[in-house]
C-alpha positions as CSV (number, residue, x, y, z in Angstrom):
1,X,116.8,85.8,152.9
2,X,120.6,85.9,153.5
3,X,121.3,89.1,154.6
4,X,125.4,90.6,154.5
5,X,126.0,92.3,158.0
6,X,125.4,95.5,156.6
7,X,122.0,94.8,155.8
8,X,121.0,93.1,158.9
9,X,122.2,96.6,160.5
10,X,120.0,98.6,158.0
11,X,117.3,96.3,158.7
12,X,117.8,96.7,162.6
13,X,117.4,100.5,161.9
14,X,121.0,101.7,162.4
15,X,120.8,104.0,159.9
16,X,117.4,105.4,161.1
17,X,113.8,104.4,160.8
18,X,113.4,105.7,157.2
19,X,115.8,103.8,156.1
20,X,115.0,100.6,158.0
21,X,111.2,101.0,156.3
22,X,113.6,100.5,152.8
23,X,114.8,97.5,154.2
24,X,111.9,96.1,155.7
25,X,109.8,96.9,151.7
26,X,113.2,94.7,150.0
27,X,113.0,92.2,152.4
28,X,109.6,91.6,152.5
29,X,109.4,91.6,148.7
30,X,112.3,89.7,148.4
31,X,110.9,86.7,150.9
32,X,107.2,87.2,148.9
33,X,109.2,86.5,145.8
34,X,111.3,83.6,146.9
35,X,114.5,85.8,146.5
36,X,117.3,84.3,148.6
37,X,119.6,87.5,148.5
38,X,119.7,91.4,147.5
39,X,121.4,92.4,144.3
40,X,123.7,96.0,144.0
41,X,122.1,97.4,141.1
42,X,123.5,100.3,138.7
43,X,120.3,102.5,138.9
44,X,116.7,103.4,139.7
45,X,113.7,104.7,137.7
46,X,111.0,106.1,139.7
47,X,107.8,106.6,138.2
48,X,104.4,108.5,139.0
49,X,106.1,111.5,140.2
50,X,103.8,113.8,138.6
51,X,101.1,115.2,141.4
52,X,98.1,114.0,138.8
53,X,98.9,110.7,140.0
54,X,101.1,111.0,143.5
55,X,98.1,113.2,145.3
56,X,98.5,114.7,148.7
57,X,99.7,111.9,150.5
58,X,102.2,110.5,148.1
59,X,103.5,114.4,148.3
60,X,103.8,114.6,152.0
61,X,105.3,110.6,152.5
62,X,108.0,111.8,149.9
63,X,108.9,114.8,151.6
64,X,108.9,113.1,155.1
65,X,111.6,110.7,153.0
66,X,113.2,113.7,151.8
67,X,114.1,114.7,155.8
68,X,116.2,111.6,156.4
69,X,117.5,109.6,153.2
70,X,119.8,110.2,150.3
71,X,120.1,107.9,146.8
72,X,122.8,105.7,146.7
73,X,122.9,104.7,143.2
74,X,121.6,106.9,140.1
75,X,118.2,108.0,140.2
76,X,116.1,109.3,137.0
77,X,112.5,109.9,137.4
78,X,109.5,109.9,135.0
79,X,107.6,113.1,133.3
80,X,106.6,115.8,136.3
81,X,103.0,116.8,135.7
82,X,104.3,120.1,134.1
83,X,107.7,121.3,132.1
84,X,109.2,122.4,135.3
85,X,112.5,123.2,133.4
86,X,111.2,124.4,130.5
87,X,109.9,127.7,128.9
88,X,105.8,127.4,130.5
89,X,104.2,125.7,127.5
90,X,102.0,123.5,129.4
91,X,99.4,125.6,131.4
92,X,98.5,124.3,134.6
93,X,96.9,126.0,137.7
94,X,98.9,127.8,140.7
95,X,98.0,125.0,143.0
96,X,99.0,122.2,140.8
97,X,101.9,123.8,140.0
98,X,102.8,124.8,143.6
99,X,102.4,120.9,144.7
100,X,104.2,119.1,141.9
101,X,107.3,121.6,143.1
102,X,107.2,120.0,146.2
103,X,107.5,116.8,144.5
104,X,110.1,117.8,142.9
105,X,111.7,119.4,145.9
106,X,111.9,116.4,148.0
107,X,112.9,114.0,144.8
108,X,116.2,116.8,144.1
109,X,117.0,117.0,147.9
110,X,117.0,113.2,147.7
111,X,119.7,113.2,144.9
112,X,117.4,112.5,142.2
113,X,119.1,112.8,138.3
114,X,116.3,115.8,136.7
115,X,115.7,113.9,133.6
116,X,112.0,114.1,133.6
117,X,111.6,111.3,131.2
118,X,110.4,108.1,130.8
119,X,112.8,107.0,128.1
120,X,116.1,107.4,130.4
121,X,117.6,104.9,127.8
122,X,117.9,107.7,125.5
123,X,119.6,110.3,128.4
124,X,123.4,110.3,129.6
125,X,122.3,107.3,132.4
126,X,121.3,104.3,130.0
127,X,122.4,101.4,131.9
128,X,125.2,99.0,130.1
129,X,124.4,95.2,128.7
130,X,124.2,93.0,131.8
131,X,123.0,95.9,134.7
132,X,121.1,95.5,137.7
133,X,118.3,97.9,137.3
134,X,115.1,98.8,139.7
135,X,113.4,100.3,137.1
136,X,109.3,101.2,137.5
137,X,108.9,102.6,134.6
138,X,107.0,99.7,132.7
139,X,107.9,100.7,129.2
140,X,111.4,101.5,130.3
141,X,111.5,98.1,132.2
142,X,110.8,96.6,128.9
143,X,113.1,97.8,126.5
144,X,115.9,97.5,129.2
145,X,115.1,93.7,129.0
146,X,114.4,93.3,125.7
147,X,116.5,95.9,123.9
148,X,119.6,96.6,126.1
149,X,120.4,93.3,128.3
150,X,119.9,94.9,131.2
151,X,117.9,93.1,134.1
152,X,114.9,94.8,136.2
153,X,111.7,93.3,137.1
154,X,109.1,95.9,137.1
155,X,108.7,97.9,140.1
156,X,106.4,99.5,142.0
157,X,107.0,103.1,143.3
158,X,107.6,101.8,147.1
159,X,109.9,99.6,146.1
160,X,111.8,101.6,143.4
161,X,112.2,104.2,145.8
162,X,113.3,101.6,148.5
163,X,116.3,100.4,146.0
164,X,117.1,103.8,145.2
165,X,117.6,104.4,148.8
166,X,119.5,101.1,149.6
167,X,121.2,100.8,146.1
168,X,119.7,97.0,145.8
169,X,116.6,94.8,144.6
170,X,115.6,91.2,145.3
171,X,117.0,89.0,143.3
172,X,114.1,87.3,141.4
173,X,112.3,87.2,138.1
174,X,114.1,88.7,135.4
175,X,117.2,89.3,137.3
176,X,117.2,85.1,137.4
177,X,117.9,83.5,133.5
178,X,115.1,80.9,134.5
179,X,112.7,84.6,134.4
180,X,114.0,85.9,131.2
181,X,112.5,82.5,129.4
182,X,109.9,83.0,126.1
183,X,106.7,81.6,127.4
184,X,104.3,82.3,124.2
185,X,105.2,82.2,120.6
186,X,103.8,84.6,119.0
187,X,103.7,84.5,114.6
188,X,103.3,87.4,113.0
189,X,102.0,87.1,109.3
190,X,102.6,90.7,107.1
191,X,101.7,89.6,104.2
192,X,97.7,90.5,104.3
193,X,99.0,94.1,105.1
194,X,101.0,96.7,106.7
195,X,100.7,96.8,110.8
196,X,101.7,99.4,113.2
197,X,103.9,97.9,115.6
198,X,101.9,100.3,119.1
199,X,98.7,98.4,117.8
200,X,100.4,95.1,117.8
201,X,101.9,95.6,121.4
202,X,98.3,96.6,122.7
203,X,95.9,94.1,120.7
204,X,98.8,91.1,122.8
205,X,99.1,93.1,125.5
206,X,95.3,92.1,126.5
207,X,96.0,88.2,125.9
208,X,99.6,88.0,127.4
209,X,99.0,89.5,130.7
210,X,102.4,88.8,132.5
211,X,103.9,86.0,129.4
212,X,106.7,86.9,127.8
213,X,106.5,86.6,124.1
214,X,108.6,85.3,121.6
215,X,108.3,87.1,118.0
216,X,108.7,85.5,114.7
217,X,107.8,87.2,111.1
218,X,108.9,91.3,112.3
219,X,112.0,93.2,112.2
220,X,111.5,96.3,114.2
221,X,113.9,98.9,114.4
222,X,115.1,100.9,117.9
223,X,112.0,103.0,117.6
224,X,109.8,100.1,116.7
225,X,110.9,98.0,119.7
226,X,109.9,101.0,121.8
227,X,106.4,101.6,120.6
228,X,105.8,97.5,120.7
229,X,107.5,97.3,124.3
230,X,105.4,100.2,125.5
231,X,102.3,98.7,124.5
232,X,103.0,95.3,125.2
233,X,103.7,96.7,129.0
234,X,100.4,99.2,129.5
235,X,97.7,97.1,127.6
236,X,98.9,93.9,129.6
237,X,101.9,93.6,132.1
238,X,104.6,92.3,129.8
239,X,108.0,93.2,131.3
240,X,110.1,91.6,128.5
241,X,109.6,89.9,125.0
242,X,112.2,88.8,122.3
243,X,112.3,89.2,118.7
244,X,113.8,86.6,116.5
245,X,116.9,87.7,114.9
246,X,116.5,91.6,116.5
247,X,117.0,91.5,120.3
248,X,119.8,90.6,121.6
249,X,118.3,87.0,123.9
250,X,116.6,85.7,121.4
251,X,118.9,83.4,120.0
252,X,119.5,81.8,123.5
253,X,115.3,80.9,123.6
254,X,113.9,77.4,122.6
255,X,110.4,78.0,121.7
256,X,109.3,74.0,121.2
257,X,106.5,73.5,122.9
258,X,105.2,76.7,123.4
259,X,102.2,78.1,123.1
260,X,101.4,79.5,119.6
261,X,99.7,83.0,118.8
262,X,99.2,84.1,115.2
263,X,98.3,87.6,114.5
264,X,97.9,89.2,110.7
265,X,96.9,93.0,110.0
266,X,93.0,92.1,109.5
267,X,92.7,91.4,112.9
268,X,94.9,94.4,114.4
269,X,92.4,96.5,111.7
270,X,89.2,95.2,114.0
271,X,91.5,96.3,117.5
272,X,92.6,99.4,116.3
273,X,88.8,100.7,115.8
274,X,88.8,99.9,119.6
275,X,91.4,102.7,120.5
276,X,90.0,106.2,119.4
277,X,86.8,107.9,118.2
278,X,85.5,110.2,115.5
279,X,85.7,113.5,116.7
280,X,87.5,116.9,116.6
281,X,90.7,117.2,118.8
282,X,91.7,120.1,120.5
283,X,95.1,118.8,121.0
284,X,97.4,116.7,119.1
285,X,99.9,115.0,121.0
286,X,103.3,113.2,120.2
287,X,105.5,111.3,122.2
288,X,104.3,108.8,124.4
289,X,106.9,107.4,125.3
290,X,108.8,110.4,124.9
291,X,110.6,110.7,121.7
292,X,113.6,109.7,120.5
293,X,116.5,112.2,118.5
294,X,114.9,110.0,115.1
295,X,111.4,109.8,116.1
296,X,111.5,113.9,116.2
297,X,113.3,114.8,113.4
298,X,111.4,112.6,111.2
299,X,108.3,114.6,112.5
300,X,109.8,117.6,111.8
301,X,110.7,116.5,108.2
302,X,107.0,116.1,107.5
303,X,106.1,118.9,109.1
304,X,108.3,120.7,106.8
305,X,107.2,118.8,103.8
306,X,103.0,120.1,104.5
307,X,104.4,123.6,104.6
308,X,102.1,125.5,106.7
309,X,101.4,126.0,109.9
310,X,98.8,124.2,112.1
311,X,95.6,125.2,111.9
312,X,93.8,127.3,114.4
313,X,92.2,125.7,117.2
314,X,94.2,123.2,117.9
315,X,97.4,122.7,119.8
316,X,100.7,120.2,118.6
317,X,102.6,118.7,120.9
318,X,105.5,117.2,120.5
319,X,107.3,115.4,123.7
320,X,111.0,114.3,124.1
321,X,113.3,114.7,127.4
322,X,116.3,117.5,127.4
323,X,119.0,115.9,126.3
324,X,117.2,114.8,122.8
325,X,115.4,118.5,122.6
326,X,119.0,119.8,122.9
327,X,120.7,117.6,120.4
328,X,117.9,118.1,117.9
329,X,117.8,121.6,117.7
330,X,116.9,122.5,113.8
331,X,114.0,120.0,113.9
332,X,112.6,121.4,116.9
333,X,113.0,125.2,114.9
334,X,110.9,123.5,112.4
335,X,108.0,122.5,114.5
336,X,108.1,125.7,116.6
337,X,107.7,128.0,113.2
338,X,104.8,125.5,112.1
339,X,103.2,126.7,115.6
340,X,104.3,123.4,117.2
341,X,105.1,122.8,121.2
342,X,107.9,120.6,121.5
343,X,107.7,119.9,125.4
344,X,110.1,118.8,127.9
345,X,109.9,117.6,131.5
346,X,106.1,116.1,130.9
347,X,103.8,114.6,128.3
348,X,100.1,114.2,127.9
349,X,99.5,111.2,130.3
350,X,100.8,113.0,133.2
351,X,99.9,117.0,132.8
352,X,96.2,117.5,133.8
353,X,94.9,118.4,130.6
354,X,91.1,116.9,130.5
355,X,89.0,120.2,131.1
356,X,91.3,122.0,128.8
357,X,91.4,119.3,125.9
358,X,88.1,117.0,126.2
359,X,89.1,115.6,123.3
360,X,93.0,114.1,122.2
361,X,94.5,113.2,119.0
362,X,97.0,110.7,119.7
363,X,99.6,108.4,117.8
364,X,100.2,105.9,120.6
365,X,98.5,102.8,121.8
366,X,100.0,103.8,125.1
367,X,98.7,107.0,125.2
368,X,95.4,105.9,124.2
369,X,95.2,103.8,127.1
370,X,96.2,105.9,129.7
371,X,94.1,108.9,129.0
372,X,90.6,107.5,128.3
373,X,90.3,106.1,131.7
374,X,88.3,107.8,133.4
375,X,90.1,107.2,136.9
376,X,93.4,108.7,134.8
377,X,91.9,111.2,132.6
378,X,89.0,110.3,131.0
379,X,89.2,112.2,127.7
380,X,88.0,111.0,124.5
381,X,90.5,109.9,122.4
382,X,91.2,110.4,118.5
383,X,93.6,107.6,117.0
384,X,95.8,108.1,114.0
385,X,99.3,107.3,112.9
386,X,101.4,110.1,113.2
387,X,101.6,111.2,109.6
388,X,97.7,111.2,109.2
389,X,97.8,113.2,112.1
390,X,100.3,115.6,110.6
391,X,98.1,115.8,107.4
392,X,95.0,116.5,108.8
393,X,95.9,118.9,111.6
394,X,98.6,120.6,109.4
């Protein structure tokens, strides 16, 4: 790689060996990838910093970080594994509770942003059209692709936290025009019946792998981009897709030739079967990935439409980041006087909640994914759309 003085001096350890390990995980990925420089980006998103999935020796490598580096470019970081900043809804143990702060600690001391989300898009830090991002968040990485025109391949957390430290990323992959390319068309038919776009996303997630699709036949909205992109990125490893006349590169693609995918409701009817069981939840949960201002207040509009409150034994949840619980403030009265918890700071993929719920009602493909897996959580799963969910639970 061509290396600016500066970052042969970071890379000679100049700036101390902490540091110099940054280097050496940029340079390293950056010669891996064929990358022949280092791009300044405009921010990082750090993912997995919830204890569930960091464990004791992601804690104590992050706090040995904590001792010599600073962030040199903004830094927002995923759901913690409780609602640190919020009023103790989700009930966690002592321990748990004492190591996620740690996580915490060392992230704030580093100059993390406390967003606790992993929709930063919708926070005051959403990166302009055009950013370099080092983003690890996969349905973050995603929608900044796909949705804003920002440019991030999808990172793991050593090398997220590397660029956060450095304040640059390889350039490769989707920060290159030749990465951003359609590679698989895919046609969508709706006229044998209505789809759910989080059921789409995961039923191509499986075939895609890595490919980036190119959509014809649906016209998702802001929120519907967000449920496809999320399931698109945890049921395969999609880090970008465009929809014809919706997102904003798909006019530049030129699909001839491609290889053609055609997918109608009857067959996303036999998948969705696939994602959930028959049996009674415990909890309910919303918001994966966390919701948007819309997303909540049309929950809390048919909430208020079932007028009642939710019935015993089972907990609501409903999961958004600060700045949208703040600006949505009547919807979120609604759902708490219905007996609902609208959470911050976490969500129900990250907060150990599998010996206190065995058993999840979920509206997310995403979710669904996550928290059946026995390495992640292993709890059965209950799969609805979020009305039905509403009705029956309500």
């Amino acid at each position: 790689m061509e290396l600016t003085r500066e970052e042969e001096a970071l890379l000679k350890g100049e700036k101390g060996p902490r540091v110099q390990e940054c280097m050496r995980i940029l340079v390293t990925l950056g010669e891996m990838s064929g990358a022949r420089r280092l791009l300044p980006i405009y921010s990082v998103q750090l993912s997995g910093i919830s204890y569930k999935t960091m464990g004791v020796a992601g804690t104590e490598f992050l706090e040995e970080m904590a001792e010599e580096v600073r962030f040199h470019v903004p830094t927002t970081i995923n759901p913690a594994g409780y609602d640190v900043g919020g009023p103790g809804l989700v009930h966690t143990n002592t321990d748990f509770r004492a190591k996620q702060d740690r996580i915490v600690k060392a992230l704030m001391s580093m100059g993390a942003i406390p967003t606790f989300t992993c929709t930063p898009y919708t926070t005051d830090f959403a990166p302009p059209s055009g950013a370099h991002l080092a983003w690890a968040e996969s349905s973050a990485v995603i929608y900044a692709n796909s949705v804003l025109g920002a440019y991030s391949n999808r990172e793991g957390a050593p090398s997220a936290l590397a660029s956060a430290v450095i304040g640059k990323t390889p350039d490769h992959g989707l920060h290159r025009p030749e990465g951003r390319k359609a590679q698989v068309l895919v046609d969508v038919d709706v006229s044998k019946g209505p789809m759910r776009y989080t059921v789409l996303g995961a039923y191509l997630g499986k075939i895609l792998g890595q490919r980036i699709p190119y959509f014809r036949g649906i016209r998702p909205d802001l929120d519907g981009l967000k449920e496809l992109g999320s399931s698109l990125s945890a049921w395969g490893a999609v880090p970008m897709m465009h929809v014809e006349g919706v997102t904003p590169e798909a006019s530049a693609q030129d699909v001839r030739g491609l290889e053609r995918i055609s997918v109608d409701a009857p067959a996303l009817g036999e998948f969705q079967r696939c994602l959930g069981c028959d049996e009674d939840p415990q909890l309910v949960a919303i918001g994966c990935p966390h919701c948007t201002k819309g997303e909540l207040i049309q929950i809390a509009q048919s909430v208020k439409r079932k007028g009642r409150k939710l019935k015993p034994g089972t907990e609501l949840w409903v999961c958004s980041n600060r700045k949208v619980i703040e600006e949505t403030a009547a919807a979120v009265e609604v759902l708490r006087q219905a007996g609902a918890k609208v959470i911050q700071d976490t969500c129900m993929v990250v907060a150990p909640l599998s010996e206190q719920f065995p058993v999840a009602a979920v509206n997310s493909a995403k979710a669904s994914f996550y928290m059946n897996k026995k390495a992640f959580s292993g709890q059965k799963i209950v799969f609805d759309t979020t009305d039905n969910l509403i009705d029956r639970y309500l």
